[in-house]
matplotlib code that plots the C-alpha trace (Angstrom):
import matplotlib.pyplot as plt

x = [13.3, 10.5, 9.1, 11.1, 9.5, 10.8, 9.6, 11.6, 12.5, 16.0, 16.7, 15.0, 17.0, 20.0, 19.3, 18.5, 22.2, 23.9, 22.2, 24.6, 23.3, 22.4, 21.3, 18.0, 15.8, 12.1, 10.6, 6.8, 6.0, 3.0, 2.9, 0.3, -2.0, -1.7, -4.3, -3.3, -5.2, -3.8, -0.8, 0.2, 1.6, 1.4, 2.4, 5.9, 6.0, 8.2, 10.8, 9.2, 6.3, 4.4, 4.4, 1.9, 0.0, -1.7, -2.0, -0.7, -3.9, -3.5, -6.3, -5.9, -2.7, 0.2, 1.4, 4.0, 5.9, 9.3, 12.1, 15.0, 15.5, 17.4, 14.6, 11.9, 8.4, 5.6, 1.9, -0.5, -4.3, -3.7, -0.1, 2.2, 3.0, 4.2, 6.1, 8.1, 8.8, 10.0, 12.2, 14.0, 14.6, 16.3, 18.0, 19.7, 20.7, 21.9, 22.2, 21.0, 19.9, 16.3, 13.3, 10.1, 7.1, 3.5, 0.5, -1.3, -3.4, -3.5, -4.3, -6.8, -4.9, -6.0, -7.6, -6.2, -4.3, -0.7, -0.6, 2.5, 4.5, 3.5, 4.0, 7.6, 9.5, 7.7, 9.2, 12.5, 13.0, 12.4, 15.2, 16.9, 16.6, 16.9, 20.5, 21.5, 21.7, 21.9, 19.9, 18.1, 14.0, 15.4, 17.9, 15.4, 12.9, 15.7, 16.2, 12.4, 11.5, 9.1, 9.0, 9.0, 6.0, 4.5, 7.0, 3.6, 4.2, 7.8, 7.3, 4.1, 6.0, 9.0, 7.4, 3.3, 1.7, 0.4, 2.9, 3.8, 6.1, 7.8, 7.8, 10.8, 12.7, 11.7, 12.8, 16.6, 15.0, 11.9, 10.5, 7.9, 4.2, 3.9, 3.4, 5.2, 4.5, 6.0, 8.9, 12.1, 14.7, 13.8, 14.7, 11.6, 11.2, 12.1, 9.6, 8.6, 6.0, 5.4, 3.2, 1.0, -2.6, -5.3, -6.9, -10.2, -11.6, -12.1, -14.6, -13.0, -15.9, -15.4, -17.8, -17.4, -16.9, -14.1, -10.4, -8.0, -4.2, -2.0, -2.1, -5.3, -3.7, -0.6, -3.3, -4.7, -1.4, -0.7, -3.4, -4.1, -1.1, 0.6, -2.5, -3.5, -1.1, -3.7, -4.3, -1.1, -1.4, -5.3, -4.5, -0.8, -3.1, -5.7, -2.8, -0.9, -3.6, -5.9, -5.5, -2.3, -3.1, -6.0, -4.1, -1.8, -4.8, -6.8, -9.8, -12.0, -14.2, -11.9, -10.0, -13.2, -14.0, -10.4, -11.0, -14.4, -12.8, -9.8, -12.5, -13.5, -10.7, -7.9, -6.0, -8.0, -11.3, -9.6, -9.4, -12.9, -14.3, -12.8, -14.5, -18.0, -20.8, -21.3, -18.1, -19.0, -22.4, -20.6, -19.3, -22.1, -24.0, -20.9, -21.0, -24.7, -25.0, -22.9, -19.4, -17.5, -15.5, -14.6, -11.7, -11.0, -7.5, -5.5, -7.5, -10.3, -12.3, -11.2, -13.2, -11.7, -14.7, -14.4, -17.4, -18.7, -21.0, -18.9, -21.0, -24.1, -22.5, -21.2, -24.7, -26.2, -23.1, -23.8, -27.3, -26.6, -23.4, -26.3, -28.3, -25.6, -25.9, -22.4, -22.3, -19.5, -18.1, -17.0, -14.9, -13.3, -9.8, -7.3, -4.5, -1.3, 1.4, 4.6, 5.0, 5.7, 6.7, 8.9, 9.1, 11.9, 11.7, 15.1]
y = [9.2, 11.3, 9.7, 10.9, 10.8, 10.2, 9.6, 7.5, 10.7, 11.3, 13.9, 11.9, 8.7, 11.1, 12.4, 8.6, 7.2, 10.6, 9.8, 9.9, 7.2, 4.3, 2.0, 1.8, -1.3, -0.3, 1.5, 1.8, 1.7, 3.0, 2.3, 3.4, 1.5, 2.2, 2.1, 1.2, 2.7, 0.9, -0.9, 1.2, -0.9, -4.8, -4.8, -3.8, -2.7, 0.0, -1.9, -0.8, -3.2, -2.4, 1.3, 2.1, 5.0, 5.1, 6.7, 6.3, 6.1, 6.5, 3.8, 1.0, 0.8, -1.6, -0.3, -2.6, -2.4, -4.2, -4.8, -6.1, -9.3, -12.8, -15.2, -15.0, -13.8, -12.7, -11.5, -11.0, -11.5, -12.1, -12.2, -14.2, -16.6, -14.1, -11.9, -15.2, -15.9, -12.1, -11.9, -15.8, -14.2, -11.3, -13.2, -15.3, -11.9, -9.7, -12.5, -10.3, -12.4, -11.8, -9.2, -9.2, -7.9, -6.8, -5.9, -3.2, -2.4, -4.6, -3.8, -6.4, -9.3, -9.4, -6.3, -3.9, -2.0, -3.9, -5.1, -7.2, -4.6, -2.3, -5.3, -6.7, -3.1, -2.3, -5.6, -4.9, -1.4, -2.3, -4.2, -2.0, 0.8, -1.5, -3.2, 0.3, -1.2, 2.4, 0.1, 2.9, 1.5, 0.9, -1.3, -2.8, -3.3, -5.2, -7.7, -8.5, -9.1, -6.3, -3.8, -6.4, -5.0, -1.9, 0.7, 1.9, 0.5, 1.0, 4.6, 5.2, 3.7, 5.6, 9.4, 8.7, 10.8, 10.3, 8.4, 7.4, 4.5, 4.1, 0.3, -2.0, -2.5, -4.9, -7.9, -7.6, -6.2, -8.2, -10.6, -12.0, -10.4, -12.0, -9.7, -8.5, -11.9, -13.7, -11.0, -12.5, -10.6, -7.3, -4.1, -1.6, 0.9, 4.3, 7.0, 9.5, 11.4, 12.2, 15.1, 15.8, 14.6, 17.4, 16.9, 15.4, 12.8, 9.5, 6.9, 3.7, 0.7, -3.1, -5.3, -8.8, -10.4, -12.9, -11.9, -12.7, -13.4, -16.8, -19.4, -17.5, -14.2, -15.6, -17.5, -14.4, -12.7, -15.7, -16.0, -12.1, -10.6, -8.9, -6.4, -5.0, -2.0, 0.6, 0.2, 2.2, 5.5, 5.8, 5.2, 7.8, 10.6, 10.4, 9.8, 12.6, 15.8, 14.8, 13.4, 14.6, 18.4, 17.8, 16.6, 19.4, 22.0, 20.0, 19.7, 16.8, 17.0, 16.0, 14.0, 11.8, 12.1, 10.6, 7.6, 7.0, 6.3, 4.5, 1.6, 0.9, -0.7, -2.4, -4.3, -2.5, -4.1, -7.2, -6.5, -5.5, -8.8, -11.2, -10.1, -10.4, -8.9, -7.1, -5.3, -3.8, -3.2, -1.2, 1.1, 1.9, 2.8, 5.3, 6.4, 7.2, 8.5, 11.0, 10.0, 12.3, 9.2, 5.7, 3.3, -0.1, -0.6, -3.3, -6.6, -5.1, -5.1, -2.0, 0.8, 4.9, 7.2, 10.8, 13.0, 16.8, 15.2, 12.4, 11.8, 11.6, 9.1, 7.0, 6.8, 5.9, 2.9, 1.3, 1.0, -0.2, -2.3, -4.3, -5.4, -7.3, -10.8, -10.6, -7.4, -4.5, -2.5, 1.3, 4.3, 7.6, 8.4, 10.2, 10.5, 9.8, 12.1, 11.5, 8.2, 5.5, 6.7, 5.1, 6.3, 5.5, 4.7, 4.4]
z = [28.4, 26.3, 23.3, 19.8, 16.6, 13.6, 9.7, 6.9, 4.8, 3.7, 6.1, 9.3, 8.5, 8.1, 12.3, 13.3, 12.2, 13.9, 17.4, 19.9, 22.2, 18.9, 21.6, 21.9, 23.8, 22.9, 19.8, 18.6, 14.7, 13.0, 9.2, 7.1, 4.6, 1.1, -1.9, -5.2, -8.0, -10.7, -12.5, -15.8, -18.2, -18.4, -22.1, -21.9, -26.0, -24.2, -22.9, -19.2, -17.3, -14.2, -13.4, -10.7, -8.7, -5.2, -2.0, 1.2, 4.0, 8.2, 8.6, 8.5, 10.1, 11.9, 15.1, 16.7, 19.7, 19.3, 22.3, 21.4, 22.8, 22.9, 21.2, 18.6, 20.3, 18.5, 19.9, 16.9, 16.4, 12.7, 11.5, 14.0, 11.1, 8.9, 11.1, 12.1, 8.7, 7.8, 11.1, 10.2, 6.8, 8.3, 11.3, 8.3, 6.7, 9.5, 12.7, 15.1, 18.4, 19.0, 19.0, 20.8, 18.6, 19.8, 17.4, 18.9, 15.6, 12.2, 8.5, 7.2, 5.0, 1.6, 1.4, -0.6, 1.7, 1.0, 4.2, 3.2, 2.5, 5.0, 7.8, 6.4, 6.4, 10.1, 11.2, 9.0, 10.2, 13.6, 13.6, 11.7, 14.9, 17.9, 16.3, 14.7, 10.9, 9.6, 6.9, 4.0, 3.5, 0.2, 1.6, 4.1, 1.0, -0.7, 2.6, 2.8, -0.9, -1.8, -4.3, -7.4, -8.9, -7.5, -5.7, -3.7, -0.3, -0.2, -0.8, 1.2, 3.8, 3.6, 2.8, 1.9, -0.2, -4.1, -5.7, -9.1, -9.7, -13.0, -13.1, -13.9, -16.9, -19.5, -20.0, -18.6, -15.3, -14.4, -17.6, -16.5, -15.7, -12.0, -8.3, -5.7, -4.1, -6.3, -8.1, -6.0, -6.0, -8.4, -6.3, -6.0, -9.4, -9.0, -7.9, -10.5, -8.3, -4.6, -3.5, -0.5, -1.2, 0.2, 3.4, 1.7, 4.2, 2.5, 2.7, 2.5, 1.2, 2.2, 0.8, 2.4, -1.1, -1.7, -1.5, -4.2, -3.3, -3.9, -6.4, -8.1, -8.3, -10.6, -12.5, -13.4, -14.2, -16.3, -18.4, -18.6, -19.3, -21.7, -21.5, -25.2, -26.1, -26.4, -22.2, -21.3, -23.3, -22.1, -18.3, -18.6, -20.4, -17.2, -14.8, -16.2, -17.7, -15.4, -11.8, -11.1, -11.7, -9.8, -6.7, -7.4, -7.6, -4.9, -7.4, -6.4, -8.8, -11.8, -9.3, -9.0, -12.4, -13.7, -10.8, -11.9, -15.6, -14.9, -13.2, -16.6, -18.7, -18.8, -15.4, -13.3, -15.2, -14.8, -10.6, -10.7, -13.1, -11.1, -7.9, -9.0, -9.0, -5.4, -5.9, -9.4, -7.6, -4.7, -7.2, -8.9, -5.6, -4.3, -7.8, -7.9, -4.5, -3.7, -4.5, -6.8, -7.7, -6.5, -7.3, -6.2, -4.5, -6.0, -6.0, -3.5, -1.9, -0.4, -2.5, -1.7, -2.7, -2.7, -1.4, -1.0, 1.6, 3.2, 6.2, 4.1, 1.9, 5.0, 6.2, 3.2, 2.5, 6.0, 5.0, 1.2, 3.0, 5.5, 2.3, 0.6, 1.1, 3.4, 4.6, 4.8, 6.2, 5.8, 7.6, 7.1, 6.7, 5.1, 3.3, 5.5, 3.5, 6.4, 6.2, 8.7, 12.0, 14.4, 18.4, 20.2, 24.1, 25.8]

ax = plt.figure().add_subplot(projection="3d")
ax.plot(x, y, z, "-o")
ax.set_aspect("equal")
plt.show()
């Protein structure tokens, strides 16, 4: 049987459950990665907290091969742990009898690129195909726990693109200031914005500097949050009269200009601090040498820079990167703005 590709989009999940042979024994997943420029508002004066806009990549990426099987088997350089403990979950949810997962590609843990999201809903929807849930990603988001703060990944996952979340509701909804990680059970916020990003190629920046997740990620959120009131209105002016008509009008130069600014205050200040020094550093080298703007993703290190001369500023990185005490790395990529993909082989 020939390949068949499908995205998560309304329509494609709509085609998937009106297959007339549902059975299917072997499908390969690619997700993207996604970037997350920053939270919105981690005050909540509004009676709304989180809130959140990012960018769904094609590299990094998962690409798994899944079989549906009669026992648990895993083959992963990097996440076999994990994927057990996502598939138990779902095994206690929807007792299906087994499944057989291969990593052909990983995204980096702790990176920036939400690799948590991006690997539960490949493993979730996965299953979802191969024992014909007819589950929505929603639904599948739901199952595996994600989506408590930041709608990103479930939505780059599901259609990629720009994306603008518009966080949860505050305090009857979510009432605490805490991540995804640790936000059980609180449904993924609704998505205000999607749009196509332009077909700029993207140098993505990783400085070898430490990498922030667990136990010292909720201390952060603990002792950091609520943010000061003023943080919100600044970062929704820039998000709204300035980066999003420049997606729309594909103008990198106030694109960059609007990333550039958003580095410098509030949550995404606090990402950038408690990193150190080589990662504020980074910045300021893309930023001075060519790059028309450059933003950290989430905690980091993962830096997107925007370029005129993108190959000029790769080569100039790699030789900056091999003079940091640890090293770096850096490639191009681009936006991803279908999704995550799923082939079916009968």
């Amino acid at each position: 049987m020939q390949d068949v590709c499908y995205t998560f989009g309304t329509a494609s999940l709509s085609k998937m459950k009106g297959e007339t042979n549902p059975r299917i024994n072997r499908v390969r997943i690619s997700t993207p990665a996604r970037l997350h420029f920053s939270l919105i508002d981690l005050n909540g004066q509004l009676g709304r907290i989180d809130g959140g806009f990012g960018l769904a990549i094609t590299e990094p990426n998962f690409k798994i091969v899944a079989e549906a099987s009669t026992e648990i088997h895993v083959e992963s350089a990097a996440y076999r742990e994990r994927a057990c403990a996502i598939l138990a979950k779902l095994q206690t949810i929807y007792q299906f009898p087994g499944i057989k997962l291969k990593f052909i590609s990983e995204i980096p843990t702790h990176s920036g690129f939400g690799s948590g999201t991006q690997l539960s809903l490949g493993i979730a929807a996965a299953v979802n195909i191969l024992y014909d849930l007819k589950l929505s990603v929603l639904e599948l988001a739901n199952a595996v726990g994600r989506g408590g703060t930041s709608g990103i990944g479930v939505a780059a996952f599901e259609t990629g693109g720009f994306i603008v979340d518009g966080g949860h509701r505050y305090p009857e909804q979510k009432s605490s200031f805490l991540p995804s990680s640790a936000a059980d059970d609180i449904s993924p916020p609704p998505i205000l914005f999607q749009h196509a990003f332009p077909k700029w190629p993207l140098l993505i920046v990783l400085p070898n500097c430490s990498r922030i997740y667990g136990e010292e990620e909720l201390e952060l959120f603990r002792t950091l949050c609520p943010q000061p009131p003023s943080v919100a209105p600044k970062l929704s002016h820039l998000l709204l009269l300035q980066l999003l008509p420049a997606i729309l009008e594909k103008d990198m130069l106030s694109f960059g200009k609007a990333l550039n600014e958003i580095q410098t205050f509030g949550w995404k200040r606090v990402e950038i601090d408690a990193q150190g020094a080589e990662l504020q550093q980074t910045l300021e080298f893309l930023q001075a040498n060519g790059a028309l703007g450059a933003g950290v993703s989430s905690w980091g290190p993962a830096i997107c820079a925007v370029s005129e001369e993108i190959e000029k500023l790769k080569r100039g990185t790699e030789e900056y990167l091999t003079n940091l005490p640890n090293g770096g790395t850096c490639f191009i990529t681009y936006a991803n703005n279908t999704g995550a993909e799923i082939r079916k082989v009968g």
